[in-house]
C-alpha positions in Angstrom: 90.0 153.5 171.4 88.6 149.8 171.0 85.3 148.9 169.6 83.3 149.0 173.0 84.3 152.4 173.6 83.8 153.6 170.4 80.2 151.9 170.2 79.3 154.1 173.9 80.5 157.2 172.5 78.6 156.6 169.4 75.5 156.0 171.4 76.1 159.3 173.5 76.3 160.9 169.9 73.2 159.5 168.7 71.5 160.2 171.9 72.6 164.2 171.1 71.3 163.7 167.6 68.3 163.3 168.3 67.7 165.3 171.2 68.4 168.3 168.1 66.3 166.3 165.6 63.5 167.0 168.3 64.5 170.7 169.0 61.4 173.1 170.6 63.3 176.0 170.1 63.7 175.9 165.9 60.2 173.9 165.7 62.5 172.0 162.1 62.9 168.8 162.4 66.0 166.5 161.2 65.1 164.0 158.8 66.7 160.3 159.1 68.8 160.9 156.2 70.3 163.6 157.9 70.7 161.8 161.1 72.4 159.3 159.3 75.0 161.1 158.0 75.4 163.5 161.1 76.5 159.9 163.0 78.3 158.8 160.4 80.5 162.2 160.1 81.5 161.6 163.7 82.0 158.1 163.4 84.8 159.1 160.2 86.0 161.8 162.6 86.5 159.7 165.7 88.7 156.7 163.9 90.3 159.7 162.1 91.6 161.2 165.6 92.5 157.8 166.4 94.5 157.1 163.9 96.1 160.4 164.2 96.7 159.3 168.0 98.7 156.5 167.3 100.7 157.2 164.0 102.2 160.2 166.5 
């Protein structure tokens, strides 16, 4: 995966983050901090599977 597609799938996954930071249904928000760390988690976790991808 190269940088532009990693930046799109990033934005997709902060688009989802904070559709649940704005959740109805729990009426609790998520705070930035948390949001933060959410897209950074997946961030970690999508260079992790690609380096997994190609060492294999």
């Amino acid at each position: 995966m190269n940088e532009v597609e990693l930046k799109k799938i990033m934005k997709e996954i902060e688009d989802i983050i904070n559709q649940l930071a704005a959740c109805d249904h729990c009426h609790l928000g998520v705070d930035l901090e948390s949001k933060r760390l959410l897209s950074e988690l997946f961030r970690q976790k999508l260079e992790q599977a690609c380096r997994l991808k190609r060492a294999s």
